[in-house]
C-alpha positions in Angstrom: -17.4 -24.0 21.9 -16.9 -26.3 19.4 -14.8 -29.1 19.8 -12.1 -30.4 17.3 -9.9 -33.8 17.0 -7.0 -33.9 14.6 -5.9 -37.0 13.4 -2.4 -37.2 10.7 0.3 -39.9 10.5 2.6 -36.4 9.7 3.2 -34.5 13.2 4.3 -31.3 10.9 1.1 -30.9 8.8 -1.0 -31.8 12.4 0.9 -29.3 14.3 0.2 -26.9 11.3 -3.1 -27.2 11.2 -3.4 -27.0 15.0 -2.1 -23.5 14.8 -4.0 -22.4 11.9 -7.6 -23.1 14.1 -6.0 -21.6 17.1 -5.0 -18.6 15.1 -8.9 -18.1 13.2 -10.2 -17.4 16.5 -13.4 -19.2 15.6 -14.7 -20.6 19.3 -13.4 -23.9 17.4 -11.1 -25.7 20.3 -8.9 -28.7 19.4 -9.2 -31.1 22.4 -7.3 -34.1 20.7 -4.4 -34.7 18.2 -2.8 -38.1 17.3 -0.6 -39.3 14.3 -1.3 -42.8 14.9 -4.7 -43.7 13.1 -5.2 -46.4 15.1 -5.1 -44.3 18.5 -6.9 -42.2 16.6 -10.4 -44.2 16.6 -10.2 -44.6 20.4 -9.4 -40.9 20.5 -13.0 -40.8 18.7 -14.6 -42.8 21.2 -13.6 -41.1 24.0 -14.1 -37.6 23.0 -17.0 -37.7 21.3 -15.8 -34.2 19.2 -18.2 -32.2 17.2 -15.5 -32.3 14.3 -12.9 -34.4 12.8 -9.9 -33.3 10.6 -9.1 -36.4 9.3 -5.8 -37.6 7.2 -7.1 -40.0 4.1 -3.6 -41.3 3.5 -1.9 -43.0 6.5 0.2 -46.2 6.9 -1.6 -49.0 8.7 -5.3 -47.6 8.6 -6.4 -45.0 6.1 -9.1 -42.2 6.7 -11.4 -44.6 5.5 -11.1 -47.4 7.2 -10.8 -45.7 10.5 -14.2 -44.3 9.7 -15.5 -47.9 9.5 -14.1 -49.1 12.5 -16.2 -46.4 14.7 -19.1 -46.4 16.5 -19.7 -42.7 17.2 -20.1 -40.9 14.3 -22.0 -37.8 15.8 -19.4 -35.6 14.2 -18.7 -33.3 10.7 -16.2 -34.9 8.8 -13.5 -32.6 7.4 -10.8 -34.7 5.2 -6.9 -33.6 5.3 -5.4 -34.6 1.8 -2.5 -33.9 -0.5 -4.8 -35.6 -3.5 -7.6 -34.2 -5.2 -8.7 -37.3 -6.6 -9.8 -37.9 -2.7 -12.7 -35.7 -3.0 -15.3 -37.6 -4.8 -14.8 -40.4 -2.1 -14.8 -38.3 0.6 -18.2 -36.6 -0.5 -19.1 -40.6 -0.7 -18.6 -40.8 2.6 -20.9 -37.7 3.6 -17.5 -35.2 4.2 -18.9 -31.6 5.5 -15.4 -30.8 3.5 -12.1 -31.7 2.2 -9.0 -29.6 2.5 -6.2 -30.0 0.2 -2.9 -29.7 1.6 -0.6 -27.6 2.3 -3.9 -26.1 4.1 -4.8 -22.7 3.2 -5.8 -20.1 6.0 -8.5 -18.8 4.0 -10.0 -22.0 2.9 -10.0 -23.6 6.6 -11.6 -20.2 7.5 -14.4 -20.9 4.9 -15.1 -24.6 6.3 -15.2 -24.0 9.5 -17.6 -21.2 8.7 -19.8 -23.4 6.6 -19.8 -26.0 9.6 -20.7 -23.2 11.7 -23.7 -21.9 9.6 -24.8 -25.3 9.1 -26.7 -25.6 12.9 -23.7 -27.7 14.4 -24.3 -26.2 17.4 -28.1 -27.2 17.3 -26.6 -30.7 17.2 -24.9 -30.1 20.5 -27.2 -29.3 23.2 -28.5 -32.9 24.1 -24.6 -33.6 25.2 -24.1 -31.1 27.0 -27.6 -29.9 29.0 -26.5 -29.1 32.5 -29.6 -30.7 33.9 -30.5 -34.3 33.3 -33.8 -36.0 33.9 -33.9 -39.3 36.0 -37.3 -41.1 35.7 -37.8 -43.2 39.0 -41.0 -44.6 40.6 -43.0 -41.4 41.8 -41.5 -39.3 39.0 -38.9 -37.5 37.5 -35.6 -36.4 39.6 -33.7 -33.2 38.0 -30.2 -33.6 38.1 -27.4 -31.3 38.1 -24.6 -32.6 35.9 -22.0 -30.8 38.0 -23.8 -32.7 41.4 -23.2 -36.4 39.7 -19.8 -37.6 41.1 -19.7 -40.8 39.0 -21.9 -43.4 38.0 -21.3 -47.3 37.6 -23.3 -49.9 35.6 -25.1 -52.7 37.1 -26.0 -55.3 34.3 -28.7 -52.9 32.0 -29.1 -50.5 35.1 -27.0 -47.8 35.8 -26.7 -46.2 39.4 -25.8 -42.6 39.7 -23.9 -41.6 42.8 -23.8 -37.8 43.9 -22.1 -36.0 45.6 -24.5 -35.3 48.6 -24.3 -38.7 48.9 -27.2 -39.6 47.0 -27.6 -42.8 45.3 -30.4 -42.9 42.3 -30.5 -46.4 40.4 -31.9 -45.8 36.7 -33.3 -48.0 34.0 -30.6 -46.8 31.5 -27.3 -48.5 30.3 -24.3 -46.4 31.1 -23.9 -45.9 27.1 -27.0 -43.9 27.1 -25.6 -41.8 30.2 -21.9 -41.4 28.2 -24.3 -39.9 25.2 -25.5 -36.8 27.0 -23.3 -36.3 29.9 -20.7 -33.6 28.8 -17.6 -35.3 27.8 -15.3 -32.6 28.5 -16.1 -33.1 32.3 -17.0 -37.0 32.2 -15.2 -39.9 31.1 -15.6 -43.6 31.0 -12.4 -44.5 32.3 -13.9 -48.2 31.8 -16.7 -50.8 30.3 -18.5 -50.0 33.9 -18.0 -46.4 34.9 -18.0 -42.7 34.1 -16.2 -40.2 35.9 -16.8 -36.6 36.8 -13.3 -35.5 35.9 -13.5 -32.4 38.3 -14.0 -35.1 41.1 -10.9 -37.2 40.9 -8.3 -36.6 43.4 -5.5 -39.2 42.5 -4.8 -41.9 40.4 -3.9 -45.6 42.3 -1.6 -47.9 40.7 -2.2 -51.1 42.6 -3.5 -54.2 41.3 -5.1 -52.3 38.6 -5.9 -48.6 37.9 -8.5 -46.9 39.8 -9.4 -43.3 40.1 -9.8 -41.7 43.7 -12.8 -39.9 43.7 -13.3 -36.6 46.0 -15.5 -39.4 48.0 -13.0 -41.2 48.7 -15.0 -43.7 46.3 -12.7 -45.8 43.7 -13.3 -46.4 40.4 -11.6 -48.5 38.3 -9.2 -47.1 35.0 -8.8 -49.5 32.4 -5.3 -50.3 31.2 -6.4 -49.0 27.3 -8.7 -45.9 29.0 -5.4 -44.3 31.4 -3.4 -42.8 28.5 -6.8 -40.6 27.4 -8.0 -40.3 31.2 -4.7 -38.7 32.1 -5.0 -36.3 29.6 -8.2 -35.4 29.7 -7.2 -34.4 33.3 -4.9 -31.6 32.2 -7.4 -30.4 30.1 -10.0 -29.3 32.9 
């Protein structure tokens, strides 16, 4: 399945084009929308999608700039725009596609197609292998991504905790875990820990945010992270 984030200051043309991917029936599946562009580069972050439909003309931060302001840019670019004269910039800025609005059926058919035959999906797999390998003293440990109940950094260690109770402690930054654990059932609800979504049974409000976890483990939810955590928790 690929996995789509909208992002257009007008709620009327997102909404529109929302339907228009759900209708095509293309195993395309929008997990994100936002009309504010600013919300829209932490949207980014968080999701990590495979695609972005993304408005060039919006108040504050344009298409453009928002691009600049990321750090994961793992994704095709697909640019939303009511000006033709956009294209030529957009190609500049290594667009899989522009669509001019009002967006045609037929023409979104025919990028998402071209995105498809392009080998996104051989882009994917590294993200979203159910098995990850753990280098530790006398070898390699072979992990389960559905076993890992939540990991937490520890300067430019990570330790893994799972749900058998095991505790590994690996030589990898909790960035490099966020890049290949699947983000549709992990998130990093903060600068020092990732979440197995599944796992959390409640949300505390108490001197801070923290997510419950099925261990009765706590996490804590950053104040900028709750917004996207809680929704990502409807979404599983």
């Amino acid at each position: 399945m690929i996995r789509a984030v909208i992002i257009d200051d007008e709620p009327l043309g997102l909404n529109a084009l929302k339907v228009l991917i759900e209708r095509l029936d293309m195993q395309v599946k929008v997990v994100a929308t936002t009309s504010d562009p600013e919300s829209g580069v932490q949207i980014i972050e968080s999701y990590r999608p495979d695609v972005v439909f993304l408005d060039v003309n919006m108040p504050k931060l344009n298409g453009f700039e928002l691009l600049e302001r990321l750090n994961y840019k793992e994704f095709k670019l697909v640019f939303t725009t009511a000006h033709r004269e956009h294209a030529i910039k957009a190609i500049k800025n290594s667009a899989s596609d522009y669509l001019l609005k009002p967006i045609d059926s037929d023409e979104l058919k025919v990028c998402l197609s071209k995105i498809i035959d392009a080998g996104l999906n051989a882009n994917i797999p590294h993200k979203q292998r159910s098995i990850i390998e753990l280098p530790v003293s006398d070898g390699i440990v072979m992990i389960k991504q559905s076993c890992i109940l939540r990991l937490e950094a520890s300067g430019s260690y990570t330790n893994l905790f799972l749900k058998d109770g095991i505790k590994h402690t690996a030589s990898k930054n909790l960035k490099y875990f966020e890049s290949i654990l699947d983000p549709l059932n992990f998130y990093r609800c903060h600068q020092s820990h990732i979440i197995n979504l599944h796992e959390v049974t409640k949300l505390i409000s108490s001197d801070g945010y923290f997510a419950l976890m099925s261990d009765n483990s706590k996490a804590h939810v950053g104040k900028n992270y709750k917004d996207i955590f809680l929704s990502k928790l409807k979404t599983i």
